[in-house]
PyMOL commands that place a pseudoatom at each C-alpha (Angstrom):
pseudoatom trace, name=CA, resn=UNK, resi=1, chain=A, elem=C, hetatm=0, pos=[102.918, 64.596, 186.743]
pseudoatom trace, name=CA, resn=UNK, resi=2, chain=A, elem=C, hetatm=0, pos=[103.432, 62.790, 183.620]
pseudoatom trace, name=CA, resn=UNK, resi=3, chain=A, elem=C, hetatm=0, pos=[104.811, 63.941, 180.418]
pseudoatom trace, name=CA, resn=UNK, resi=4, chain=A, elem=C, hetatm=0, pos=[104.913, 61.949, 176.989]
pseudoatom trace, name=CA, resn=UNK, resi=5, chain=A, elem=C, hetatm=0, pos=[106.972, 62.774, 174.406]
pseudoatom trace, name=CA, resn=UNK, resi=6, chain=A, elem=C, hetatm=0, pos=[105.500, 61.843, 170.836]
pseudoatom trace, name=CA, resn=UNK, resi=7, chain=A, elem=C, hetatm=0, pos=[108.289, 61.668, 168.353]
pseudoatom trace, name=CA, resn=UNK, resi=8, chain=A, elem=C, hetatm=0, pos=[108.238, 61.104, 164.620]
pseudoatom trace, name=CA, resn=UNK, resi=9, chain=A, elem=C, hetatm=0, pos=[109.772, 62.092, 160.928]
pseudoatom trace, name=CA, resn=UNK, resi=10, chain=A, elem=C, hetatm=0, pos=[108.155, 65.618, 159.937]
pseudoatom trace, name=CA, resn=UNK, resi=11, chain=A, elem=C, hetatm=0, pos=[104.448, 65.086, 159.279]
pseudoatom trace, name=CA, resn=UNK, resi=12, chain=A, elem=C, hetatm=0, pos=[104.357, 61.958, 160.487]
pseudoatom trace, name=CA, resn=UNK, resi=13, chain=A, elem=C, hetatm=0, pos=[101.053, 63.622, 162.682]
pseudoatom trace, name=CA, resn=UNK, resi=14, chain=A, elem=C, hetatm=0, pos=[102.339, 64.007, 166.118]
pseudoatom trace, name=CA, resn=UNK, resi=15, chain=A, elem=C, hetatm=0, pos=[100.755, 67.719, 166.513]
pseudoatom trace, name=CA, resn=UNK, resi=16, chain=A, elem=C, hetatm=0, pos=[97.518, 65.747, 165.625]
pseudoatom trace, name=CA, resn=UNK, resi=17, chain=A, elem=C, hetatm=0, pos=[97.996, 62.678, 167.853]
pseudoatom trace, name=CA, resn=UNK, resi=18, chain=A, elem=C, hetatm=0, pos=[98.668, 65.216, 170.283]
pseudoatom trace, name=CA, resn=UNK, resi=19, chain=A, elem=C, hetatm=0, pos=[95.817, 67.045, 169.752]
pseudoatom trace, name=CA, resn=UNK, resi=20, chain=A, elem=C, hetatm=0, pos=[93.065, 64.236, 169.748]
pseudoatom trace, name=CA, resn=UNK, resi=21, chain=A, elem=C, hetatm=0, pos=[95.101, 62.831, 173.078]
pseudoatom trace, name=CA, resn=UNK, resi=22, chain=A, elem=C, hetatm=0, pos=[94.420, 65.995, 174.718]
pseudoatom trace, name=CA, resn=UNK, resi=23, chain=A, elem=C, hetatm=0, pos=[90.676, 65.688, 173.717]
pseudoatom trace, name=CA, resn=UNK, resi=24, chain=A, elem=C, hetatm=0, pos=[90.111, 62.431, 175.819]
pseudoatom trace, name=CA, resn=UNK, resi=25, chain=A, elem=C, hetatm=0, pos=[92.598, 63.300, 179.254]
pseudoatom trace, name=CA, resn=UNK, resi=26, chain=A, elem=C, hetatm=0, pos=[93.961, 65.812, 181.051]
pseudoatom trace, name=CA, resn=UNK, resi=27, chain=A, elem=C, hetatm=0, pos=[97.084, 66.793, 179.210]
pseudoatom trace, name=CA, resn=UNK, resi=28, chain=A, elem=C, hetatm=0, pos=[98.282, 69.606, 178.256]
pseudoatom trace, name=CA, resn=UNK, resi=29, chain=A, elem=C, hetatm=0, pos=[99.461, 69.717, 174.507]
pseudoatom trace, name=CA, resn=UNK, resi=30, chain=A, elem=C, hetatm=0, pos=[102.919, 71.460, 173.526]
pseudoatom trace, name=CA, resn=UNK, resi=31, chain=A, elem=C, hetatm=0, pos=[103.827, 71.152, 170.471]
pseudoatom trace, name=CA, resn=UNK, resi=32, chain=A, elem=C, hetatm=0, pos=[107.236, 71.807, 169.056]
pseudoatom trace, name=CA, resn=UNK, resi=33, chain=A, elem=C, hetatm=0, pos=[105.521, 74.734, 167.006]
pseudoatom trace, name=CA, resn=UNK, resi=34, chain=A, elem=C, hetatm=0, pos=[104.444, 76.417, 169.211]
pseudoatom trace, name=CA, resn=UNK, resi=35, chain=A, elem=C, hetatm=0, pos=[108.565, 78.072, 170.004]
pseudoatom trace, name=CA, resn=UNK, resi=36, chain=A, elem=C, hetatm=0, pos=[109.669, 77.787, 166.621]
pseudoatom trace, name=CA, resn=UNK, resi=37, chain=A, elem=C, hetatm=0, pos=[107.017, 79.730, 164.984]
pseudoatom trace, name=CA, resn=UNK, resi=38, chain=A, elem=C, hetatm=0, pos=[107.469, 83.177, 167.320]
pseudoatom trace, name=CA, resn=UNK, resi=39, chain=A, elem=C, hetatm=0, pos=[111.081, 82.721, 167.018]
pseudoatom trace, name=CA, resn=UNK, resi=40, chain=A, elem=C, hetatm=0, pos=[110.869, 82.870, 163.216]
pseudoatom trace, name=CA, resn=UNK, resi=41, chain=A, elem=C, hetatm=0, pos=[108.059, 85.367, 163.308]
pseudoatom trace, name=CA, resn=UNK, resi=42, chain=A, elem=C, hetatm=0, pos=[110.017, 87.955, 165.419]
pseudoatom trace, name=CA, resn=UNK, resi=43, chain=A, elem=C, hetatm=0, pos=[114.070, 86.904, 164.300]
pseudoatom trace, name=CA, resn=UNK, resi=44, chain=A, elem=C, hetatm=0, pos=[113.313, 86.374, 160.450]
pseudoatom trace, name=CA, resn=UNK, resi=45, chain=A, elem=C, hetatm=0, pos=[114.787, 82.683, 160.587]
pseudoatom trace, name=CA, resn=UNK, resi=46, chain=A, elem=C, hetatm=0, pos=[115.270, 79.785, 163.090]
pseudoatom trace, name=CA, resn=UNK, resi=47, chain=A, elem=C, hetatm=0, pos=[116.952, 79.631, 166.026]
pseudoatom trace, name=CA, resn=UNK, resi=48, chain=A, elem=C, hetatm=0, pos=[117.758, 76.538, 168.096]
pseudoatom trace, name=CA, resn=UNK, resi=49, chain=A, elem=C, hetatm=0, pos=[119.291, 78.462, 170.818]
pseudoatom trace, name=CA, resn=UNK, resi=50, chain=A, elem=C, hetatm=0, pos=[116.218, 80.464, 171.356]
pseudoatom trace, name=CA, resn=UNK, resi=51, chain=A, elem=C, hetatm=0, pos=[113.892, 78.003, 170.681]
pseudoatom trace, name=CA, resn=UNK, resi=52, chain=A, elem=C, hetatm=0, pos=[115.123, 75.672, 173.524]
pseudoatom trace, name=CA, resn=UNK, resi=53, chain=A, elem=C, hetatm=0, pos=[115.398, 78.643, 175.927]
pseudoatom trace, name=CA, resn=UNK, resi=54, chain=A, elem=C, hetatm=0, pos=[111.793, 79.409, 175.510]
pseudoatom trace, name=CA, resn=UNK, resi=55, chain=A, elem=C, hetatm=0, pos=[110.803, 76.060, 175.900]
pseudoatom trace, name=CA, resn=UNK, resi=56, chain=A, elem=C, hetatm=0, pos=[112.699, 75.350, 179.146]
pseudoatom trace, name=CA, resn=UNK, resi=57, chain=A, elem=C, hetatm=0, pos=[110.685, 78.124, 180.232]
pseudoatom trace, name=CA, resn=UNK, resi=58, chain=A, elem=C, hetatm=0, pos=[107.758, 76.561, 179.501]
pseudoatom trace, name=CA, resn=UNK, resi=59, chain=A, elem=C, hetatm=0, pos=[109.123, 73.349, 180.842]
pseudoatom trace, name=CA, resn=UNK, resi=60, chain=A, elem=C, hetatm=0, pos=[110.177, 75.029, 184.202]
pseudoatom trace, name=CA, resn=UNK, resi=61, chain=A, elem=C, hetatm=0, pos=[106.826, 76.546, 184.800]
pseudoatom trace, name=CA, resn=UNK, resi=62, chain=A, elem=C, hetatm=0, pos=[104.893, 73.589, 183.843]
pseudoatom trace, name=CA, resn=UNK, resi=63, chain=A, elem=C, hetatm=0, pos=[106.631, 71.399, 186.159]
pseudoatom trace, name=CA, resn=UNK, resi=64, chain=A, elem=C, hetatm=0, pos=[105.965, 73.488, 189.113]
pseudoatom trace, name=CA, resn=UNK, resi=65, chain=A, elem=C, hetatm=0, pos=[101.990, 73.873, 188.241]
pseudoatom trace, name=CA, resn=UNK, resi=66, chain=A, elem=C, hetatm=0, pos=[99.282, 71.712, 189.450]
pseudoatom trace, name=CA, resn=UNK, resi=67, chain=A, elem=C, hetatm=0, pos=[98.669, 70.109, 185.883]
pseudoatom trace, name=CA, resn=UNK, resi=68, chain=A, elem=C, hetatm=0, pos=[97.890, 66.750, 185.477]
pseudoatom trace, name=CA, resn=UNK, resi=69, chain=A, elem=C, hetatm=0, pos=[100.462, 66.491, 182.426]
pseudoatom trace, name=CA, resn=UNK, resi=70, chain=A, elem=C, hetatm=0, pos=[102.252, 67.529, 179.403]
pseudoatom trace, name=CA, resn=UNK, resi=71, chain=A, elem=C, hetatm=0, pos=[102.348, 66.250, 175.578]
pseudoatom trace, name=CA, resn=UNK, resi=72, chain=A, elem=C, hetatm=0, pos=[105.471, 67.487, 173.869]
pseudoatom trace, name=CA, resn=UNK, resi=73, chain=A, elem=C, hetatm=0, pos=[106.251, 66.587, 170.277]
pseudoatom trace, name=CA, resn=UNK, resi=74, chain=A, elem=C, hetatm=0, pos=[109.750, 66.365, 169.092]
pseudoatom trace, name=CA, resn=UNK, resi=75, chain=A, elem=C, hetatm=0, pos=[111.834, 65.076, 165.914]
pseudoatom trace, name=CA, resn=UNK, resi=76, chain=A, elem=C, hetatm=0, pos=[114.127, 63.244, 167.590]
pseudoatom trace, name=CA, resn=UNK, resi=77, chain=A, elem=C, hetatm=0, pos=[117.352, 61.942, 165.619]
pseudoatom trace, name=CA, resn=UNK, resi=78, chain=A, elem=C, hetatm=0, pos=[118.024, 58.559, 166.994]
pseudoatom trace, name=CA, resn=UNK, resi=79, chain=A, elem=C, hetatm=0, pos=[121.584, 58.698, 165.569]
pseudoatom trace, name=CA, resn=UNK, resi=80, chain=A, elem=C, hetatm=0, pos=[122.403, 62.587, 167.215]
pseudoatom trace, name=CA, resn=UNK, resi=81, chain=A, elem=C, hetatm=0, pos=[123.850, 62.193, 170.750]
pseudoatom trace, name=CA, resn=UNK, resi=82, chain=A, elem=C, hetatm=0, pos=[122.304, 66.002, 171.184]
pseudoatom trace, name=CA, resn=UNK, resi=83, chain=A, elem=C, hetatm=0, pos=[119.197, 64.989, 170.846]
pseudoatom trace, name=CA, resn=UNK, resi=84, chain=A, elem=C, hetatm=0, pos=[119.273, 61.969, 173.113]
pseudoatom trace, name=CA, resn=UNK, resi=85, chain=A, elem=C, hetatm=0, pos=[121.091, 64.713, 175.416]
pseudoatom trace, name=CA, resn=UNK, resi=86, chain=A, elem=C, hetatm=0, pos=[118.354, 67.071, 175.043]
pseudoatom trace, name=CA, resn=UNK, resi=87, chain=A, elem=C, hetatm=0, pos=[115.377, 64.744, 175.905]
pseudoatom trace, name=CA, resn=UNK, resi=88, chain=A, elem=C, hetatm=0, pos=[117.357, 64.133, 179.266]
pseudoatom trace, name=CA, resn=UNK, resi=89, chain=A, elem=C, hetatm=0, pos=[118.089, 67.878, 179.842]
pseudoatom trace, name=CA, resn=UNK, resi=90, chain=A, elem=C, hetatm=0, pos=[113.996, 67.982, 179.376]
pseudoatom trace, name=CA, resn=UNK, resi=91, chain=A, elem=C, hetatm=0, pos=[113.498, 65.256, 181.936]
pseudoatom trace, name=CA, resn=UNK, resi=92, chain=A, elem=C, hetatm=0, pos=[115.713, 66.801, 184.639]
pseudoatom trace, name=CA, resn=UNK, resi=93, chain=A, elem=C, hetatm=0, pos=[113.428, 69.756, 184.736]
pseudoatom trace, name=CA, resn=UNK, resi=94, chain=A, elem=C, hetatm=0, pos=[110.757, 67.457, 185.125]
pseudoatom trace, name=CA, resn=UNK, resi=95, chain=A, elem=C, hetatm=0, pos=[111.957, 64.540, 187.672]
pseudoatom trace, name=CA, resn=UNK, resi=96, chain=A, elem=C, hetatm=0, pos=[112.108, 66.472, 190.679]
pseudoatom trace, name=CA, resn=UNK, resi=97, chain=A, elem=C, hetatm=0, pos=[108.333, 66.502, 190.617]
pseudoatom trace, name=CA, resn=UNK, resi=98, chain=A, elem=C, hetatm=0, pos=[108.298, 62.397, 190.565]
pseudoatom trace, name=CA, resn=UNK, resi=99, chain=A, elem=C, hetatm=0, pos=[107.258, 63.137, 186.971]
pseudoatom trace, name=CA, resn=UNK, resi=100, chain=A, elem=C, hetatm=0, pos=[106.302, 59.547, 184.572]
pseudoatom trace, name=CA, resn=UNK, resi=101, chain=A, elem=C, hetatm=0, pos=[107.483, 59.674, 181.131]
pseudoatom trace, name=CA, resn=UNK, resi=102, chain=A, elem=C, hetatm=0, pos=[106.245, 57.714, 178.307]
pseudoatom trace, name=CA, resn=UNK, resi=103, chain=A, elem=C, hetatm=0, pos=[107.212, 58.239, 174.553]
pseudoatom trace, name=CA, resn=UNK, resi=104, chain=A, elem=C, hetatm=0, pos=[105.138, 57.235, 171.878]
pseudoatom trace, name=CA, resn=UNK, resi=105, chain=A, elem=C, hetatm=0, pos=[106.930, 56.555, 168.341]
pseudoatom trace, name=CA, resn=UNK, resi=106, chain=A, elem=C, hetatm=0, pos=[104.558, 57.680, 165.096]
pseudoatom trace, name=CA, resn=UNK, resi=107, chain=A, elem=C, hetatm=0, pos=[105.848, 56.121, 161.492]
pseudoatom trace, name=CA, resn=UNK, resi=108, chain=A, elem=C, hetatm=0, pos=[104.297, 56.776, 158.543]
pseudoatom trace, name=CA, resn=UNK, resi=109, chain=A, elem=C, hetatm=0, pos=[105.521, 56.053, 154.447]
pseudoatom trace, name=CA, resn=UNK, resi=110, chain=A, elem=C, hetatm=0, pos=[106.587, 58.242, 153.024]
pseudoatom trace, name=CA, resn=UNK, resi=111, chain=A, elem=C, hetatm=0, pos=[104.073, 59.322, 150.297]
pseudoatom trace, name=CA, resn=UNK, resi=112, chain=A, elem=C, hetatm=0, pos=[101.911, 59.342, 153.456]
pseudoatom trace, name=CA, resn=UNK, resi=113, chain=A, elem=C, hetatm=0, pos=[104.103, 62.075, 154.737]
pseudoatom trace, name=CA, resn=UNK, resi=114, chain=A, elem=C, hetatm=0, pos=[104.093, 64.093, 151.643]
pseudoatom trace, name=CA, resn=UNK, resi=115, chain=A, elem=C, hetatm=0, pos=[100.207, 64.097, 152.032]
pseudoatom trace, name=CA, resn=UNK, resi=116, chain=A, elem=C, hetatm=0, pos=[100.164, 64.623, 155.585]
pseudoatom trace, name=CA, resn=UNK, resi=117, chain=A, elem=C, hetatm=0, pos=[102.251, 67.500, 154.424]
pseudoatom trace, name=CA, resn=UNK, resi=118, chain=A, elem=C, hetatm=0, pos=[99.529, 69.908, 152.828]
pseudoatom trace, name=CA, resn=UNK, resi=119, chain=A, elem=C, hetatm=0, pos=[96.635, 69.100, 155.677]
pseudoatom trace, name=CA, resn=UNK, resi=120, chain=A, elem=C, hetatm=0, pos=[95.051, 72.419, 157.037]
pseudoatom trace, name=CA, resn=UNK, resi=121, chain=A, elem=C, hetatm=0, pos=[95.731, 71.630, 160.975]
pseudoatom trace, name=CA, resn=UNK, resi=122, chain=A, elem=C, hetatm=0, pos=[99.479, 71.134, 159.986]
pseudoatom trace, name=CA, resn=UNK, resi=123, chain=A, elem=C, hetatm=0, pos=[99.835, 74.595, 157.831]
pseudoatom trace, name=CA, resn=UNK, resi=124, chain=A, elem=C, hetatm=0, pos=[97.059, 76.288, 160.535]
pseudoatom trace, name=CA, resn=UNK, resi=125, chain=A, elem=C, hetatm=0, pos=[99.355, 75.096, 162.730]
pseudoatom trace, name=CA, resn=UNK, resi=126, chain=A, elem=C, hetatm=0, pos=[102.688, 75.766, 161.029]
pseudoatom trace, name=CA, resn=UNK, resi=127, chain=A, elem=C, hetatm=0, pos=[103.423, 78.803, 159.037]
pseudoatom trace, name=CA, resn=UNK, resi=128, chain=A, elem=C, hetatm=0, pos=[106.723, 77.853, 158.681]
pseudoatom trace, name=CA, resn=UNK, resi=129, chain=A, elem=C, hetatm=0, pos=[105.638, 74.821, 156.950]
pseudoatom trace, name=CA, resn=UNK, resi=130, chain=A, elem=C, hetatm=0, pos=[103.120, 76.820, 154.432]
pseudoatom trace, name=CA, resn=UNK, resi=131, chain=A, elem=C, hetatm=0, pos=[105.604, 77.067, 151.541]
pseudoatom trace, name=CA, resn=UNK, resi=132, chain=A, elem=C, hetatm=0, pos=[104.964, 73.736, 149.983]
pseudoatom trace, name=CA, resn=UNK, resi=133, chain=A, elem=C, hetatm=0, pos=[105.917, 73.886, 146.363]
pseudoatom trace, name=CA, resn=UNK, resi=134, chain=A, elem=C, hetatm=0, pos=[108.700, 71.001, 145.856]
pseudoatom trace, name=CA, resn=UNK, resi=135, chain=A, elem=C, hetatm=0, pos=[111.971, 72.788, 144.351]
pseudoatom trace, name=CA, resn=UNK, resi=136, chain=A, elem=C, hetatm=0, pos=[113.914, 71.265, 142.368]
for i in range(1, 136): cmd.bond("trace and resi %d" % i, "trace and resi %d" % (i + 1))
show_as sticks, trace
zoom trace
């Protein structure tokens, strides 16, 4: 199995990298949208805590299929110790199936960004991400 972890600033395009990489092999794409959005939709607000529960499920499950391999996109702090904890916690659901991982780093400016920001895969995507008026 192999899973690669495409990481980035917000709208830096790894849902779309992910996308068109799932186009050309056989990986499976999982977003980090696709927990957060249910958990808003059904508890009125983010939660981490229930976010990463339902995607160790997913992570569990995957690992024990017969899939060639997953994408998962993440915003991963550099400077947050949690974070560098959590991609391990991720991987030790996944090594005991002598899994490869590879990470892939997406930067964009960033005016680029604030473009990136109002495309119509990211706020198909991304309700959550819909309300795009800049407050002051």
């Amino acid at each position: 199995m192999k899973v690669v972890f495409i990481i980035g600033n917000a709208s830096v395009g790894k849902m779309t990298v992910g996308q068109e990489l799932m186009k050309i092999s056989d990986l499976r794409l999982f977003h980090n949208h696709m927990t957060i959005e249910p958990v808003i939709e059904i508890f009125g607000s983010y939660n981490g805590r229930i976010t990463s529960r339902l995607r160790d499920v997913v992570f569990e499950e995957f690992a024990a299929s017969n899939n060639y391999g997953l994408i998962f996109t993440y915003m991963w702090a550099f400077d947050q110790k949690s974070d560098w904890d959590y991609i391990e916690h991720v991987k030790d659901i996944f090594r005991p199936f002598k899994t490869e991982f590879y990470y892939v780093e997406l930067v964009a400016s960033r005016e680029v960004r604030l473009e990136r920001n109002t495309t119509e895969n990211r706020l198909h995507n991304k309700a959550s991400k819909r309300d795009i008026l800049i407050k002051d």
